[in-house]
C-alpha positions in Angstrom: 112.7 75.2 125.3 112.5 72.8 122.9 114.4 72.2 119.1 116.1 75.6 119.7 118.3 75.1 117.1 116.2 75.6 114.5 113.0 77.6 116.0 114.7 79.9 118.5 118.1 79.8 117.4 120.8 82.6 118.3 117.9 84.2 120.2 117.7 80.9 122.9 121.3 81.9 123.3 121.7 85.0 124.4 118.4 85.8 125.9 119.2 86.6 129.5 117.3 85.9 132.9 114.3 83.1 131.6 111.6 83.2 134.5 111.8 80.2 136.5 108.4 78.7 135.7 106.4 75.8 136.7 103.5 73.7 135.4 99.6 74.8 136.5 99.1 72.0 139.4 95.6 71.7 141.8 92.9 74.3 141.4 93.2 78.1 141.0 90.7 81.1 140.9 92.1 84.6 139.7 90.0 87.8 138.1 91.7 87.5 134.6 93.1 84.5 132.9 95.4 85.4 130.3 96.5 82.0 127.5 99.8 82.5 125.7 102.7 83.6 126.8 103.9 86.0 124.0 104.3 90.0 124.0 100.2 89.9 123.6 99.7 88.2 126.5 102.6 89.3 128.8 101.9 92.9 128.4 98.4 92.4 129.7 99.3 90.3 132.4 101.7 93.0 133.9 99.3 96.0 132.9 96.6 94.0 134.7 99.0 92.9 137.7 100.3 96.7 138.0 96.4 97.8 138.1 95.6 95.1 141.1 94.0 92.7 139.5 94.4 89.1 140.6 96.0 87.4 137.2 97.2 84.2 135.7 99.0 83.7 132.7 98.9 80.2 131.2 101.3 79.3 128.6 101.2 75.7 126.8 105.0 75.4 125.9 107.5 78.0 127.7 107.8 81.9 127.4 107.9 83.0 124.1 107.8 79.8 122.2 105.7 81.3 119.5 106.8 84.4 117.0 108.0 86.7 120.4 110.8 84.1 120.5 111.6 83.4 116.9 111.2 87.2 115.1 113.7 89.6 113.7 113.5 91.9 116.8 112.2 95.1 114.7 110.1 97.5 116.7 108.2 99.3 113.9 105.6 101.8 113.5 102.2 100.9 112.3 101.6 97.8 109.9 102.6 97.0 106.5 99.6 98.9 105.0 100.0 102.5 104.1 98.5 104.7 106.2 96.2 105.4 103.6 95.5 102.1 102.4 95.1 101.6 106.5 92.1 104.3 106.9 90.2 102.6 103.8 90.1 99.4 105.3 89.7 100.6 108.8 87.2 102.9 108.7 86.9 107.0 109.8 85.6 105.6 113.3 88.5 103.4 113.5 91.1 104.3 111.2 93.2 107.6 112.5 93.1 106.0 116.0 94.5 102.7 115.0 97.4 104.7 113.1 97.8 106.9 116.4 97.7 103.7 118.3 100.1 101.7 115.8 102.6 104.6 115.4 102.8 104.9 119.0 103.5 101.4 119.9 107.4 102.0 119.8 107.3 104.2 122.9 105.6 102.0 124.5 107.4 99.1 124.3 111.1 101.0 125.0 109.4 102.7 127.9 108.9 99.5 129.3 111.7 98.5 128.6 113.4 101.3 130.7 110.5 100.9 133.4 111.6 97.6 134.1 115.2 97.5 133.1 114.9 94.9 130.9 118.0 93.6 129.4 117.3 93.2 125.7 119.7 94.7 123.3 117.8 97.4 123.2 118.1 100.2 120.7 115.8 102.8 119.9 117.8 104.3 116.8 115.2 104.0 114.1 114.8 101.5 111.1 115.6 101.5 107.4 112.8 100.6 104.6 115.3 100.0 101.9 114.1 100.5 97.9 115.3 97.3 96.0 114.0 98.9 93.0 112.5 101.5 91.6 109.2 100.8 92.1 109.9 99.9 95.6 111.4 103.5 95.8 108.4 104.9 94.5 106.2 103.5 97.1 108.4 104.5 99.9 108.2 107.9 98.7 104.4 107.2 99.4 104.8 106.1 102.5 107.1 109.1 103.2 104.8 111.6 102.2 101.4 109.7 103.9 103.1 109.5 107.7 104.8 113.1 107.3 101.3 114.1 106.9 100.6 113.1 110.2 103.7 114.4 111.7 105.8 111.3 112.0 109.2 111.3 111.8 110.3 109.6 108.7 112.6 110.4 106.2 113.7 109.3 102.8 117.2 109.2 102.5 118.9 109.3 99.2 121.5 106.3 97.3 124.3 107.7 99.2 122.9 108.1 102.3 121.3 104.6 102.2 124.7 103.2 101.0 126.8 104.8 103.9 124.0 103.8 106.2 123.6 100.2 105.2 127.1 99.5 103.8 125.4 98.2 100.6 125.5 99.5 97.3 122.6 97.6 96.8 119.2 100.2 97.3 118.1 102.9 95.8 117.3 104.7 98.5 115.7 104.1 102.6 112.8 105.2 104.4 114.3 106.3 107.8 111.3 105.7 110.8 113.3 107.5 113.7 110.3 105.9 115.8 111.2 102.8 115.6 114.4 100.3 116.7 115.7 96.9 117.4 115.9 94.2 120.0 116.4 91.1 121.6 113.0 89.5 120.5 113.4 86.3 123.0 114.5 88.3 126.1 112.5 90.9 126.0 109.1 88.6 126.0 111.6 87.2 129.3 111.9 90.9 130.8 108.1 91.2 130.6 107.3 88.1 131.9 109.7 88.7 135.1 108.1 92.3 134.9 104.9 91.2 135.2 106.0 88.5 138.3 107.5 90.9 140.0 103.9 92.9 140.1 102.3 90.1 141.8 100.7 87.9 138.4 101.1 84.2 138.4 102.6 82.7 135.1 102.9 78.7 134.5 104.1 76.7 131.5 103.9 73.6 130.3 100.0 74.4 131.0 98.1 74.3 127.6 94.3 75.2 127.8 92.7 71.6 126.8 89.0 72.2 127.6 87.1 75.5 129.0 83.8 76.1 129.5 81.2 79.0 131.2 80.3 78.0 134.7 78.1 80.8 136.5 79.7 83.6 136.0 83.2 82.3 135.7 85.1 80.6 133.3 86.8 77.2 134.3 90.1 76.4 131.9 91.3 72.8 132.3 95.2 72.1 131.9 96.7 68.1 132.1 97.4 69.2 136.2 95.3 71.7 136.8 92.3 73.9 136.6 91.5 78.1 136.9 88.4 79.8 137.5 88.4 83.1 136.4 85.6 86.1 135.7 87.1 86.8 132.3 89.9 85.4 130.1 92.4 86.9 127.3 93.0 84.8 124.3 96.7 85.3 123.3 97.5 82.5 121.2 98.1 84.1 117.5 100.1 81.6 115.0 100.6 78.9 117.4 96.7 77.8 118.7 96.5 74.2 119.9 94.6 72.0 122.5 91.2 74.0 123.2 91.6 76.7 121.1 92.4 74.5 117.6 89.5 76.3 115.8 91.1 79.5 115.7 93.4 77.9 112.8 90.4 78.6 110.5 90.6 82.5 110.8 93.8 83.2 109.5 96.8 82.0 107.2 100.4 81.7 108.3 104.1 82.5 106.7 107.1 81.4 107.8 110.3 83.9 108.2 114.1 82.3 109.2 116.8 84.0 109.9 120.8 83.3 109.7 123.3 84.6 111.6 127.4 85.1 111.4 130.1 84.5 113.7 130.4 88.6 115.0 131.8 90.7 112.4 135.5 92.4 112.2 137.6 95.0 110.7 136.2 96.7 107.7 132.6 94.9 107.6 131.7 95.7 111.4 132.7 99.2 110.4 130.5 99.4 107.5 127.9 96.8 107.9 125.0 99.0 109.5 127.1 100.7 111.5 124.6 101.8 113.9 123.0 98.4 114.0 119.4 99.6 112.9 117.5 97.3 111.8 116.7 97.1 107.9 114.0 95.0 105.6 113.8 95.9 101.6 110.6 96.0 99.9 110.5 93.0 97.7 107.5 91.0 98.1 109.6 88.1 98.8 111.1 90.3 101.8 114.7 90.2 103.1 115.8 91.5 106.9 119.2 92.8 107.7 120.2 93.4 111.5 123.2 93.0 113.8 122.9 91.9 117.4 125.3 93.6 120.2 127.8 91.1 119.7 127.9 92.4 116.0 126.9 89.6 114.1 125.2 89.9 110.8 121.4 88.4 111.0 119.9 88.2 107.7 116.5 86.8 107.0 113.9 85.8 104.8 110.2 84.2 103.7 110.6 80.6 104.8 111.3 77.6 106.9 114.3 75.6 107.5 112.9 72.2 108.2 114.5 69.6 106.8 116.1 70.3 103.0 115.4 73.9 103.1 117.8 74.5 105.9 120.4 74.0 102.9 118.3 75.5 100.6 118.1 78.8 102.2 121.4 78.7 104.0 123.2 78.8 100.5 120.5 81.6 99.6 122.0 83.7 102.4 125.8 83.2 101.9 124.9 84.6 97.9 122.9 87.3 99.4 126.2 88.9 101.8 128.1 88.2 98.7 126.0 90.3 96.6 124.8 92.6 99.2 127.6 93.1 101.3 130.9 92.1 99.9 133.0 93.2 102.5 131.8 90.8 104.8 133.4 88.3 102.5 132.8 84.2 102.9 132.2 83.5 106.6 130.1 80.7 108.0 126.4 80.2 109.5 126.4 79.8 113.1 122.9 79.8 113.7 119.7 79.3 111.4 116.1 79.2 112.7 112.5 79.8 111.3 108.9 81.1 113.1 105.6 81.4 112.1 103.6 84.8 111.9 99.5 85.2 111.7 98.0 86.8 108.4 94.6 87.6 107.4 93.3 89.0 104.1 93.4 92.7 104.6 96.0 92.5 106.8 94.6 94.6 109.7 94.3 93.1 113.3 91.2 91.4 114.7 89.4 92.0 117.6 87.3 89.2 118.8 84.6 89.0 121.8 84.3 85.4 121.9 82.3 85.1 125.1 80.9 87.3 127.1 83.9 88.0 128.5 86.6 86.0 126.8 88.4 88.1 124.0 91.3 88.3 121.9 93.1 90.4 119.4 95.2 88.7 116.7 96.9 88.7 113.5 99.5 91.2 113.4 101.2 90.6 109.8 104.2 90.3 110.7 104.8 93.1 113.3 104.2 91.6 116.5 106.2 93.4 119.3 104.4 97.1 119.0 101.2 96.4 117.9 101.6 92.9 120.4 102.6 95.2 122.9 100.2 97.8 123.1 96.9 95.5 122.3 97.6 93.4 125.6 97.4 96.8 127.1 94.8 97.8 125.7 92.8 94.3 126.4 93.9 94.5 130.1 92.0 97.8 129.8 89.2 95.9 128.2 88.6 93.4 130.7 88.6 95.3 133.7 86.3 98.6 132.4 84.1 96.6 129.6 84.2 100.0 127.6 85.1 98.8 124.0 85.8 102.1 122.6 89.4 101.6 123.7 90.2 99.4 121.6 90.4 100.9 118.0 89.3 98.0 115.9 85.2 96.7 115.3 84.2 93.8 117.1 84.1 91.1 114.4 83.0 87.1 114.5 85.9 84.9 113.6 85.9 84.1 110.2 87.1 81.2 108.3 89.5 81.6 105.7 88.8 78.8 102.8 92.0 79.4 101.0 94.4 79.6 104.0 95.9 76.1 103.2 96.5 77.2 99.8 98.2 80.5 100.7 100.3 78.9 103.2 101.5 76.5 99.9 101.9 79.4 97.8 104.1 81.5 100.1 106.3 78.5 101.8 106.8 77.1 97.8 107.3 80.3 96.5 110.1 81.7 98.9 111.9 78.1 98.3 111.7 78.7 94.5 112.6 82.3 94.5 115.6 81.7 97.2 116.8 78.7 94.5 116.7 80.9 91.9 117.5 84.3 93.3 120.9 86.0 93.3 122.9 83.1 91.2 124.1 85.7 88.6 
């Protein structure tokens, strides 16, 4: 895995048991072909493999190059969107399913977890939303009220509770998601990809799609060594498309998110510093994460990159924001500090694409790629061997190009660098 340092950072370093991969040589036939090698496209190659189907996964880099290797590890419920905001955009014929679907994804992704014994730093011991102000307060209380509506378990816990839960004086209050949890983002795209050898699919890297075309009724995928034939293919590719499937740039936007981490914490701060290690994000626009891992460090994170300049930029953004946030931790250093790139789309809801008769793809999760990546490549496995669409609980829509993506990718890579200059100096 290449420049770890900065794209998979702490994550390259404690991810356990990589799958011993090889490049796609000669020529291959299987019944699905599955391209990318993130939580998309792992869980439907083991879903498919554990149903009998003959599949191959092809990944162009290595096992969770993309977002599954580079994200803060926080298995959450349902998307950004309110549930109502969700069912307006969505639909009634789609809507409540997609929120049952979304809400849900959680279980799925820990019962795999425990299927397969995967060793991720696993912890299913809910999140925290925290209120950064009091109009962020306000819309948690909205959120609150919308998913307790539909019976999920979510709670909004007061300043003091927050406080003693976070160690931070800092909110006014959290939204607690007992459905949710943390992990290790890197090994657990590992633990599915060893879950799904171990059920009989075939996964190679180094093996980028660069042409594909129909021929009869299969499809033939071209990689620099080899080729596959397959009856239908899954299209996994989300923020990182290259080679044959470049075009696919066009239909969304991208933001970048990096994250620091300390040295493990001691004494007083590892007491009080999210003492149960759940995983926390406030709701500023300009978002910042808040995690430990199981070695106790502190992993905070942000809107951003750090390529180049902004590596100092953002690294002296996170030492003021322990100061401010959580003085007890006092001035310790940076061991690690990476960046990855996540898939937007205007209205922030998930696409479902039918790009071929039988070549499909669901992308764009906003930012929350391990439930909802977890339970669409289920759901696409489904897909692909039953053709009955009404599983999947989104409309079947053309790509579209976006003619302002370039811009929005400007606005929110220029913007986070201004605001993390600017922000917390006082």
């Amino acid at each position: 895995m290449e420049d770890t340092a900065t794209s998979h950072g702490l994550w390259a370093v404690t991810a356990r048991q990589p799958p011993d991969l090889k490049p796609l040589e000669g020529d291959h036939t299987a019944d699905v072909a599955v391209i990318g090698g993130g939580y998309t496209g792992l869980s439907a190659a083991l879903h498919l493999a554990e149903a009998g189907r003959q599949v191959t996964l092809l990944e162009a880099r290595d096992i969770g190059y993309g977002g599954a290797g580079r994200n803060v590890g926080l298995v959450n419920a349902g998307l950004w969107l309110m549930p109502e905001d969700l069912l307006k955009l969505a639909g009634a014929e789609y809507g409540e399913k997609l929120l049952t679907v979304l809400g849900n994804s959680p279980d799925l992704v820990y019962s795999l977890i425990k299927e397969h014994q995967i060793e991720c730093e696993a912890l299913h011991n809910a999140t925290l939303h925290c209120a950064d102000s009091k109009s962020g307060l306000k819309a948690l209380q909205q959120r609150e009220t919308q998913w307790q509506q539909r019976g999920a378990p979510v709670k909004l816990l007061g300043p003091e509770e927050t406080a003693a839960r976070t160690g931070s004086q800092s909110f006014y209050g959290a939204l607690m998601d007992e459905r949710a949890g943390t992990i290790q983002p890197l090994a657990y795209a590992f633990g599915l990809a060893n879950a799904a050898i171990g059920k009989g699919a075939r996964l190679f890297k180094n093996s980028p799609v660069i042409k594909h075309e129909k021929d009869g009724k299969n499809y033939r995928l071209a990689t620099p060594q080899g080729t596959l034939a397959a009856k239908a293919v899954i299209v996994a590719v989300h923020a990182y498309p290259g080679f044959a499937f470049q075009s696919i740039k066009k239909s969304m936007f991208w933001m970048n998110f990096f994250q620091f981490a300390t040295p493990p914490l001691t004494g007083e701060a590892d007491k009080t510093v999210l003492p149960e290690h759940q995983g926390a994000w406030d709701t500023n626009l300009i978002l910042s994460s808040y995690r430990r891992d199981a070695a106790g460090r502190l992993i905070v994170g942000s809107v951003g990159t750090v390529n180049d300049f902004a590596y100092g930029l953002h690294e002296a953004w996170v030492k003021r924001t322990i100061k401010k946030t959580f003085p007890q931790v006092g001035d310790v250093p940076l061991e690690y500090g990476w960046h990855g790139t996540f898939a937007m789309n205007s209205n922030h809801l998930p696409r479902f694409h039918i790009l071929d008769d039988s070549m499909v793809m669901i992308t764009s999760f906003n930012g929350r790629g391990i439930g909802p990546g977890t339970v669409f490549g289920k759901l696409l496995a489904g897909y692909v061997m039953d053709g009955d669409v009404q599983k999947i609980p989104l409309p079947v829509l053309k790509p579209q190009t976006i003619y302002t993506r370039l811009f929005w990718e400007l606005f929110y890579e220029t913007g986070a660098r201004l605001y993390h200059f600017i922000q917390r100096r006082i």
